[in-house]
N, C-alpha and C positions, 0 to 999 in steps of 0.2 A: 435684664433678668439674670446675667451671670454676674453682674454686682450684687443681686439681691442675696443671691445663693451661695457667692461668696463671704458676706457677712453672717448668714447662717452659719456657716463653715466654721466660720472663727469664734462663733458664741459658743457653738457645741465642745469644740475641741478645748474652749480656757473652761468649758463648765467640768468638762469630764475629767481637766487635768488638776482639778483641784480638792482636796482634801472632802470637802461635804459629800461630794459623793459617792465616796464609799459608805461614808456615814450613813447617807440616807442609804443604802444597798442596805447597810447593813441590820438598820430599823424597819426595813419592808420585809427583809426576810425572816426578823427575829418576830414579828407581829405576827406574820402568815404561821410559822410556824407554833407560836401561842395558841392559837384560835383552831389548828389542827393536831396540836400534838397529841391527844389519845387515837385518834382516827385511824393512822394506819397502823395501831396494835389491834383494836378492834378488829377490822378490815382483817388481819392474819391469824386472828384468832378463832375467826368467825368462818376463813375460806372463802372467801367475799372481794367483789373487786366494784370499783365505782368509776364510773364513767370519767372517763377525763376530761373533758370542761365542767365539771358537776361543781369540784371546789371553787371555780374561777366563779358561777355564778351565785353560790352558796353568799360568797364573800361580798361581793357585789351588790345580792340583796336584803343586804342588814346591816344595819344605820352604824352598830359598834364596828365593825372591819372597816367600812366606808372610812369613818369616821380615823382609824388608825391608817390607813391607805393616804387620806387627804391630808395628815401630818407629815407625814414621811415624803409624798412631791412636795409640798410646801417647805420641806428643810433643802428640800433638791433648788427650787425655784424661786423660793421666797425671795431673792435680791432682785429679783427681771423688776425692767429692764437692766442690762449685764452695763453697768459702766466701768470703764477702765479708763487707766493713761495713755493719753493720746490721743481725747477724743476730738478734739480741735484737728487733728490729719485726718480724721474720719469723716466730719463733715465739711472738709474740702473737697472730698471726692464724692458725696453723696448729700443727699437732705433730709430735713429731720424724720420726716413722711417715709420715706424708704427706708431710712435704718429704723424708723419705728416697726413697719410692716414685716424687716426684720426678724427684730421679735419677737412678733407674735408667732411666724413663720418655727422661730425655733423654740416657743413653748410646744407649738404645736409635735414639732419634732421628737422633742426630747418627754412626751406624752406619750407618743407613740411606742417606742424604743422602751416605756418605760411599762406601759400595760406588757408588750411583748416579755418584760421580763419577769413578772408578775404570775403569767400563765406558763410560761417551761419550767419557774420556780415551782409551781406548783405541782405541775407534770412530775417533774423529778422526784419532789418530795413524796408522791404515792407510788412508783415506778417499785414494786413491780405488779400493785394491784390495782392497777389500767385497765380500761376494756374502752374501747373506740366504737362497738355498737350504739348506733345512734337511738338507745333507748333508756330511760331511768332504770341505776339500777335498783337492786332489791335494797342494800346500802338506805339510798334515801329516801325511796320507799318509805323504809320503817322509820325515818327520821322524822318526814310529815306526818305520818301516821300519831308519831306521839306528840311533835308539835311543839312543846315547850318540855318536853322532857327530852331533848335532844342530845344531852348531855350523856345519857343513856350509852348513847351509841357514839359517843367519845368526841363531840362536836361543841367547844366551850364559846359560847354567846353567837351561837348561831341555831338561827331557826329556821325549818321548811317548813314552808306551806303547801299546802294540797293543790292549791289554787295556782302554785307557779307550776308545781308538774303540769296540770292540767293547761297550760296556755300554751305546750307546742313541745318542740321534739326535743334536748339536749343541745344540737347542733344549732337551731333556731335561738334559743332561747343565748346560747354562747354569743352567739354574731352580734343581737340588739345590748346584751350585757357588754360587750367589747365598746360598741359604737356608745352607747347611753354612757359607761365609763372615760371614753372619751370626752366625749362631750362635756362632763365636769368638773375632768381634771382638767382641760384647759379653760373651761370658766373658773375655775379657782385662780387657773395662773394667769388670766385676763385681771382679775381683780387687785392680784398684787402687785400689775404691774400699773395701773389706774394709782393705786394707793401709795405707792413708792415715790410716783410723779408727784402726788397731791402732799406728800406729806415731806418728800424730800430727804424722805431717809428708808431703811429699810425693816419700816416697821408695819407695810403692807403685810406680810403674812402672820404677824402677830395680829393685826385685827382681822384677818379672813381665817385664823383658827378660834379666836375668842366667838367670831361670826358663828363658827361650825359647833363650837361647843355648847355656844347658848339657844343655837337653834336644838340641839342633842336633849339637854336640860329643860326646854319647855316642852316639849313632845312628849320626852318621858314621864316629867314631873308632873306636868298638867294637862296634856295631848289637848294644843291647841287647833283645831281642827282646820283653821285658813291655811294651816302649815302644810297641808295634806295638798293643796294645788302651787304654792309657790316655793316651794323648799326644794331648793336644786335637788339635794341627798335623797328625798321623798319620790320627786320625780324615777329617777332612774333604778325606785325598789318594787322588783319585780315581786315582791312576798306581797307589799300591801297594795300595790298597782298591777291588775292583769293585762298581760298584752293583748290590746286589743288595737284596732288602726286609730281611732279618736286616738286613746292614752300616747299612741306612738306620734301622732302627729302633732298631739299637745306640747309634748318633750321638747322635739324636735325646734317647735315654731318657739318655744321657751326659750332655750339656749342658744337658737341664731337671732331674737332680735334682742337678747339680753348682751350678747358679746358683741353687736352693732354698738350698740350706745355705750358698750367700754372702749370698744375703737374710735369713738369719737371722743369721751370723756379722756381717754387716753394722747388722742392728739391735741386739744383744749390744752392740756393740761404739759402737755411735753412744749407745746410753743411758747410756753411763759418760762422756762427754765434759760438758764443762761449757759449758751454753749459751754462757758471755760469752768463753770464749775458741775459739769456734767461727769463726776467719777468718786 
């Protein structure tokens, strides 16, 4: 276990010490900030304060933020699994199976750390017309209210539904947007590292954002409606899916037996690479 954690260790710190990642820092927060920047002139002009998870799950449930959220890990992650020089010392100490499980261990990681920064970004950026009462406030309210004329109220490609206030408190609704966000962002980085192995290069996140775009493009352009139960992004939008226990358990049982068969598709596919040319 403290070899497994130790390779965690070492994935995180050459991830964080290299160049893309401020990159992507810097395209998550240039996006968030896109998609909120009349809100808090609104918000001060108006006297008005909005809850603080409000934006985290505003963002979370509509397909265009998603959609920018899941470009920005993907430039973070896009190369997993992480190879470097040396990996021939690596698997003398360890086997493919464990520094695979690795991996996965430190998308997971680096997912988490990565929502975390995602929500104090946000925080921050409304600070100082925050309110912690765990009720909606008047703010989005009026934003469901008009529904696609959200723009209104200085909210650019974001829509409230009536239907997500209505399925639980603020607090609630933050916790399963967190978790449902998890859950996607590391089946996206399940997938590229599937696709990396199979393609032998690091062109897995190029076909798991072409994935993202053309599922984006048929929904819009032609709203195909089978998309509505198997489209990861679909799943975890709280605007056109209410929480209810089926929709949560459906999610849930989606994303654990869907990232099973990329851990297997994953080992398949990592036992056919040739240690020496694993970098």
């Amino acid at each position: 276990m403290g070899e497994l954690f130790a390779l965690v260790r070492n994935s995180i710190r050459r991830l964080f010490g290299r160049p893309r990642f401020y990159v992507a820092l810097m395209v998550t927060a240039c996006s968030l900030i896109l998609i909120f920047r009349d809100a808090p002139g609104f918000l001060r002009e108006n006297a008005l304060c909005i809850q603080v998870f409000e934006p985290f799950i505003m963002t979370i449930s509509n397909r265009l933020p998603q959609l920018l959220l899941v470009l920005s890990f993907l430039l973070l992650l896009g190369d997993a699994p992480f190879f470097h020089e040396g990996m021939e010392i690596v698997f003398v100490r360890t086997n493919k199976r464990r520094w695979l499980a690795a991996q996965m261990l430190t998308v997971g990681a680096v997912t988490l750390l990565w929502l975390i920064f995602i929500v104090l970004f946000l925080m921050l950026f409304f600070v100082p017309r925050i309110s912690f009462a765990n009720e909606w406030s008047v703010y989005t309210k009026t934003a469901a209210r008009l529904w696609y004329g959200s723009n209104v109220v200085g909210l650019s490609g974001i829509d409230v539904a009536m239907q997500l206030l209505l399925s639980g408190s603020p607090y609630v609704l933050f916790a399963v947007s967190l978790f449902y966000c998890f859950l996607l962002f590391f089946y996206c980085g399940m997938w590229a590292i599937v696709l990396n192995l199979l393609t032998k290069r690091s062109y897995g996140s190029v076909l798991v954002v072409s994935f993202c775009a053309l599922r984006f493009a048929l929904y819009n352009l032609f709203f195909v409606p089978v998309l509505e139960m198997i489209s990861p992004m679909n799943l975890i939008d709280l605007n056109s899916r209410s929480l209810t226990l089926q929709n949560f358990i459906y999610t849930v049982l989606f994303f654990t037996l869907q990232s099973l068969l990329l851990w297997f598709l994953a080992n398949r596919a990592l036992r056919k690479r040739d240690i020496v040319h694993l970098r």
